[in-house]
Structures are given as C-alpha cells and as structure tokens.
C-alpha positions, -999 to +999 in steps of 0.1 A: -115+152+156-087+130+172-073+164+186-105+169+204-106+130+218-073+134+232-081+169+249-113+155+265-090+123+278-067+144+291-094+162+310-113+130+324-078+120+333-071+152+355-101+153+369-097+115+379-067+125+395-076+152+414-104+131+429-079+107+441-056+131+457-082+145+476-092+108+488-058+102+497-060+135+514-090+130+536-079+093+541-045+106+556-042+105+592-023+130+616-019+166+616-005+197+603+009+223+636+016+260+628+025+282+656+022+321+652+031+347+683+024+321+707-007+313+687-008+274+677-034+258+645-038+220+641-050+216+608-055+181+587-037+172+557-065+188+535-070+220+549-031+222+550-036+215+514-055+241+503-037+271+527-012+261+508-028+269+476-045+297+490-013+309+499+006+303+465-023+326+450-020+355+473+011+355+463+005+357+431-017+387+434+005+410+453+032+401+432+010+417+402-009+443+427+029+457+427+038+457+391+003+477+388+015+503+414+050+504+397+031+510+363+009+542+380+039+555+395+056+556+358+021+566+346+021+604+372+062+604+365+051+616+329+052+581+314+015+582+295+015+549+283+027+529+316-008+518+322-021+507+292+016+487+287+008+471+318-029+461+305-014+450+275+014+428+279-005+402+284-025+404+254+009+408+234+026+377+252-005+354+239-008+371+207+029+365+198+029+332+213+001+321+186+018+343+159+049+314+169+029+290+166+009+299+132+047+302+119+057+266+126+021+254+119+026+270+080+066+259+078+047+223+091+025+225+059-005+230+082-025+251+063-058+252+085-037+253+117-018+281+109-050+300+098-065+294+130-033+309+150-035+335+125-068+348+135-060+342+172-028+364+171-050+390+151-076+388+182-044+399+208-023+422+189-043+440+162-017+434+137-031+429+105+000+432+083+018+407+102-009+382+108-030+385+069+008+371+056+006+340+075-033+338+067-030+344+026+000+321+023-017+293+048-046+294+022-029+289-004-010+258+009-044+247+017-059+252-017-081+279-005-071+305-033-101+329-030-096+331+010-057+337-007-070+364-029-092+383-005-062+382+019-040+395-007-065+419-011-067+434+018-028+438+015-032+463-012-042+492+014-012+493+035+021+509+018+040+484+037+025+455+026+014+463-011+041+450-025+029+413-010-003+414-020+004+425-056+033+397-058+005+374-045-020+381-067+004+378-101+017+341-087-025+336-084-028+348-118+002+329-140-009+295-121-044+303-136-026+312-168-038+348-174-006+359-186-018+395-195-030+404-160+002+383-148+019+406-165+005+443-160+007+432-120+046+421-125+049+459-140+035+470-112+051+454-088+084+462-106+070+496-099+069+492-062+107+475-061+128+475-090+154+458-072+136+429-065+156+405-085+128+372-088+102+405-101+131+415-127+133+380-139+097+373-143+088+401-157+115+399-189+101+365-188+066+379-196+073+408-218+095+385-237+068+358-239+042+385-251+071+402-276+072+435-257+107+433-270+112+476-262+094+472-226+119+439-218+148+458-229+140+485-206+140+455-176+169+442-190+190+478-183+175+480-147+190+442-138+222+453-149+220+493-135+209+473-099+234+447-105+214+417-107+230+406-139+268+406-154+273+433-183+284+406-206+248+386-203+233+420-210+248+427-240+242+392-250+209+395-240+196+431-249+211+421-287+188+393-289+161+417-276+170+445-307+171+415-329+137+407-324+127+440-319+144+448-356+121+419-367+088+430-359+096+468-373+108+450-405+070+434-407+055+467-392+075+479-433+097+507-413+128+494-432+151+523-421+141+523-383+145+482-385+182+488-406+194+509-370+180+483-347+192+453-366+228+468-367+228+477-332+219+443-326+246+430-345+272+458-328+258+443-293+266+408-302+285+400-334+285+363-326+246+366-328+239+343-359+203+355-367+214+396-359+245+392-382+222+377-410+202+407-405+227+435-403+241+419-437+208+421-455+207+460-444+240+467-452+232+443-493+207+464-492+226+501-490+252+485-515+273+485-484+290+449-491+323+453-477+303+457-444+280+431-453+311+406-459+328+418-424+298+413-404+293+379-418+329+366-416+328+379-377+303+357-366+315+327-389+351+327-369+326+328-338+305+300-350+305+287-387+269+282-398+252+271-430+228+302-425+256+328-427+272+310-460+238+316-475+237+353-466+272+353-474+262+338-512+237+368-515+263+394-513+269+387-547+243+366-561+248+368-602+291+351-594+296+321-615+302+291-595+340+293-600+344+327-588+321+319-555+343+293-548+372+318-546+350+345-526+341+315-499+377+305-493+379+339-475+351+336-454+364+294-443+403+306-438+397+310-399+382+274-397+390+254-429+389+218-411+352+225-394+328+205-407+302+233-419+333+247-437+340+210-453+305+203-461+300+240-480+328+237-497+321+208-513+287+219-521+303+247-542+321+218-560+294+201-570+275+233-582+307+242-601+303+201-618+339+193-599+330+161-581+367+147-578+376+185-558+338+181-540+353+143-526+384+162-514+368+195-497+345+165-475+372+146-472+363+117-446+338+134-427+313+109-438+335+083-415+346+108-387+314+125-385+284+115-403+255+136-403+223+131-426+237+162-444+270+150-450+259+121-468+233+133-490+261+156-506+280+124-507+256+107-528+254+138-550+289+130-554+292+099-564+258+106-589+282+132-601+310+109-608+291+084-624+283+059-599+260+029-599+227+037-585+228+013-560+257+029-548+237+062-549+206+048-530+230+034-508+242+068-493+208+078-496+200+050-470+228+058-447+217+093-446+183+084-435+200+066-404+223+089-397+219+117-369+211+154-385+234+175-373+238+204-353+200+226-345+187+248-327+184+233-293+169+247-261+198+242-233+168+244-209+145+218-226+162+204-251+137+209-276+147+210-312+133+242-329+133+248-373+147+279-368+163+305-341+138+322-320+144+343-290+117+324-264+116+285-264+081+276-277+081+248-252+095+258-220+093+300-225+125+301-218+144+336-226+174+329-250+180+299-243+190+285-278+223+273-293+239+257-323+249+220-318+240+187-321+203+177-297+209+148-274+207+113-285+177+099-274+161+064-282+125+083-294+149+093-325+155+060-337+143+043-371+137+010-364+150-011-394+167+021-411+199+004-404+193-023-429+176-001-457+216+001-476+215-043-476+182-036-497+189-003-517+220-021-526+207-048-544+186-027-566+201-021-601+184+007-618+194+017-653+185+053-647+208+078-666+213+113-649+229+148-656+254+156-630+250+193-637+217+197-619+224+180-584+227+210-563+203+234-551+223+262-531+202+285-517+178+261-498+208+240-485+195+210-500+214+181-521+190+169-547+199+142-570+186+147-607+159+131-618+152+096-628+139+088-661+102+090-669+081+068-648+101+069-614+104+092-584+135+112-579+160+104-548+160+139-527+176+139-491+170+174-474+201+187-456+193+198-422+207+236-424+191+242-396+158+232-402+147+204-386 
C-alpha cells in the first residue's frame, strides 16, 4: 500500500517536471542554427529539444536494426538458433534480473516479494526448476505451507529437482509431527543421495526414535562407508544399536539370535555398560563364567558401575558373603580408591556383619564426597555397630540433603533418566547418555532438609535392631532393620542408577 503511494508520487512528480521544462522551454528566447550543405534551419529551443530526442531514438533503432542483421547473417551461416537468441535475450535479461531480485527479496525475509519475482522470472525464462525453489521456500517463510507443499509437489516430476521436493515435504511433515511419513520420505530421500550427510543424520534420528534398530544400523555403515562419521563413533555407535537390537530379540524370546547380537554388541564396545551386562547374562547363561567375569571386569576398568557389580554378584549367586568379598577384590584391583569401588566394598562388609572393615572400605568418602548413597550405607554402619538412633536418623537426614550421585544424564539435555536407554526420552537425542553426576541446579533443592539432623538428633528412640539384616544386595539398597512393633522402619534407597 505505501509502495504504491510512493510510485504514484513519484509519477505526479515527473510529470510535474516535465511540464515545467517544457514551460521553461517555450519561455526561452533565441535560436537554435544548424547548417547542412549550404542548407541553414533556425529552430527554437523546443523543437531543438525534441530533434534531439528524435535523434537519440533513431539511434537507438539502427543500433538494434544491426544486431538483427548480424543475428540473420549467423542465422543463413548455419547458426539455427541466431534469431530466436536475438528475440530472446531480452526476455532472459528481465527474467534473470527478477530471478536477482526474488533471491535478495527471500535472503531479506520477504516472503510475498520474492514470490512475486518468482512468478515474474517464471513469465520470461520458462524455468520452472529454478524459479518453483525460490517460490516453495518463500511460502514457507511466509507461513503459506500448502502453497509450500503444492510447490514441492510439483518438484517431484523433474529428476533434478526430486530430491528438493521430497526433502521439502519431510521438513513439512516432522514440523507437523507425523514422524512415520517423516520418516518413509527421509528413506527415500536417502535413496535419492546417500551422501547427503543432514539426510544421513535425520534419518538414524528417526529409525532410532521409532526402534528400527537393523534399518539405523544400516545408515550408520553408509555415514561411515561415505565418510561422514569417524570409525571410532561408529563402532561406538553401531554397539549401542546391536544392544538395543539384542533387547528387543530377547522380548521377541529368540534367546540364541539375541546371545550373538548382545555379544557383538559387547565385542563393538566393551566399555558399553548396558551391552557388557548383557553379554554376561548370555555367557551365565551357557555356564561360560570365565567369559562372563572378563567381560564384566573390562568395562569396570573402563567405568566402575554399581550395575556391573550386580551382574558381577550373579556369576555366582549361592557364595557366602565371605567368599564374595574375596571374588570382588579382583574385579576393584584396577580402581580400588574410586568411589563405586569404596561404596561396594563396604556394602559386602556389612552383608558379611563386619561393620568395623565396612567403616574402613568407605573410609572418608562421606566427608570427601558425599552422595545420598554413601551415607545411607553409613547409617547402616553405625546401626551395625550399635549406635544410638539418633545418630542413625541423623545420617539418615544428611542423606536426604545430600546430592545422589552419579545417573544417567543426557549431555544434550541434561535430563536425568532411571535407567540407560539408547534415545533421550526428552530431547530424542541418539546416544547421548553418560555416567556421572547431573548438574546442580536450584529446582533440586529441599528447602529445610538442611536442618532435618538438628531435629532427628534430638530424638531418643529405644528401638533395639539386629545388625544382621541391614543389607539388601541385589537391589543396591541400604535398609536399616526394622523398628520394634508400632513404628515405621528407616529405609534410604541408594541411587544405583535409578533415579
């Protein structure tokens, strides 16, 4: 609307303009001499004027009277398109002129602009695939997504452009979150270009996200055959993929096709917590243990976790508690001062009833590194040796303050997740989970908790207890034994990984 303001100004304002020059003209006195072979005209300022123009114009037409006669004289030398060149150039010259300008209009974010350039370069050069680009992506960055779609549509009948009009179409699709149509275009666009690496990426992303863990790992060797990804992120990465595809053949009950895949998972990547877990059940369950035992003490030197001890306990679950004790002392040798390796140990001391050797194996971890987890087994401790309950409750409290530990974090989110999984249920990132303490944020905080050991501490409760029964192994949980009749028992889950 102000566009059309100004152009109408601007007109009024030549034509005002043009009337005044011609005033000036005819109100100009004297006289304009031109002599030619002895011939002489007198002409006024006007009419001197317009020869001029007149002149310019002439000109003009013989200039392009010649590049006409030039093109004919190509045209009977044998060149058959001299003529029609010469017809056309013109048409080309405003045609790629707007096609200029519907580029800047759409880098300008002027959707409706560049449309309109679109359409007028379409009018000169008959250039569909070049000009239905700029038209689909300025609908889009005008909101118009079904001009967009029929655009992209229209795409799909050209070879050359079928790519771009599929790739369209699947961004249309994911925004409107219909991921299974998203994802059957990404295979075929993958079709089209395999080496496009942003295809690649989203479509592991999809297959992943919709547990086509066979179809992804088949992406996964074309990024690294087309070297879009390093051989050590694949092997990483097509582990976790056998991994999870190991897990659904283990619920689909093929046990001996899921004992291959979890093993080759495991062979991929032994630092892989979840695929060396797996790999030890199969090999428990073929009464391979020595296998089962070197799997799992291979990915505890990588990373000691309280998962792995409990697949390592299952090797041989009838062991007294003395002789486990033993066993675990070769699987902490590599790492005896990590925390996890401090924290199990003295777990196996209080199963075995030997508090005094449990206080030693924590030693002051509960100082240097307090985790929710590392004081609950504290308290079991000093149940175990006999403490006041006050004292008791008063680990109890400090656990309840104190952070929990290393999880399983998202790097990309930072979401916290109960257990491993191989997509982030919050951001759909691919393997994207680690081991280690979450970030420190103020939404975590208890408000008060830091007084609860001033008010536990006062309490003086008579309760006897049997220091016998204050472990529970397998679900890495410190429970202390219960009260007598009438009162609730003190538990304090460990984290173990589960948030």
């Amino acid at each position: 609307m102000v566009w059309s303001l100004v152009k109408i100004l601007i007109f009024v304002g030549l034509v005002v303009l043009l009337t005044l020059g011609v005033s000036a003209l005819l109100e100009t006195s004297g006289e304009v001499r031109i002599s030619v072979a002895n011939t002489e005209f007198t002409l006024t300022p006007l009419v001197a004027f317009v020869g001029l123009v007149v002149l310019l114009f002439a000109f003009w037409v013989v200039l392009k009277l010649l590049n006409l006669l030039v093109a004919v004289f190509r045209f009977l030398n044998g060149d058959e398109t001299a003529i029609s060149r010469y017809f056309d150039r013109s048409r080309e010259r405003k045609g790629f002129e707007a096609l200029a300008d519907g580029l800047m209009a759409l880098a300008s974010g002027e959707g409706r602009t560049a449309m309109a350039k679109a359409a007028k370069a379409e009018k000169y050069l008959k250039r569909p695939e070049l000009t239905n680009l700029i038209t689909a992506q300025a609908a889009e960055q005008s909101g118009d997504t079904r001009k967009a779609q029929d655009v992209y549509k229209r795409l799909l009948a050209d070879e050359r452009t079928r790519f771009v009009g599929v790739r369209g179409i699947m961004k249309q699709k994911l925004a409107e979150g219909d991921t299974d149509t998203a994802l059957k275009l990404a295979e075929k666009a993958f079709a089209l270009k395999p080496k496009h690496e942003e295809t690649q990426d989203l479509l592991l992303k999809l297959q992943a996200g919709s547990e086509d863990w066979r179809g992804a790992r088949k992406t996964l060797d074309a990024k690294l055959k087309y070297g879009a990804l390093p051989r050590d992120v694949h092997k990483r990465r097509d582990a976790v993929l056998a991994l999870s595809e190991a897990k659904d053949v283990v619920a689909e009950g093929n046990s001996i096709e899921a004992r291959e895949t979890a093993i080759e998972a495991n062979r991929l990547s032994p630092d892989l917590i979840p695929a060396a877990i797996m790999a030890a059940g199969t090999y428990v369950e073929q009464g391979k243990t020595r296998y089962a035992t070197r799997v799992l003490k291979k990915a505890w030197d990588a990373q000691p976790h309280p998962e792995l001890a409990a697949a390592y306990a299952r090797i041989e679950p009838e062991e007294t508690p003395a002789a486990r004790i033993k066993r675990f002392k070769a699987l902490i040798k590599s790492q005896p001062d990590h925390p996890e390796a401090k924290m199990l140990m003295a777990e196996l001391n209080i199963a075995a009833e030997d508090f005094p050797e449990a206080k030693r194996a924590l030693g002051d971890l509960v100082n240097a590194d307090p985790t929710a987890r590392s004081l609950t087994i504290m308290a079991a401790i000093s149940r175990g040796e006999g403490d006041a309950d006050s004292v008791v409750r008063g680990w109890l409290a400090k656990a309840l303050a104190a952070p929990r530990g290393p999880q399983w974090v998202c790097d990309n989110c930072q979401q916290i997740h109960g257990g491993w999984e191989p997509v982030c249920t919050n951001c759909k990132s691919f393997d994207t989970l680690s081991w280690r303490a979450p970030p420190e944020t103020d939404s975590n905080a208890n408000p008060g908790v830091e007084i609860l050991p001033l008010i536990v501490g006062a309490i003086e409760d008579k309760t006897t207890s049997e220091p016998g029964s204050s472990m529970v192994e397998a679900d890495h949980e410190v429970i202390i034994v219960e009260p007598s009749e009438g009162e609730a028992s003190d538990t304090a889950p460990d984290n173990g990984g589960k948030p």
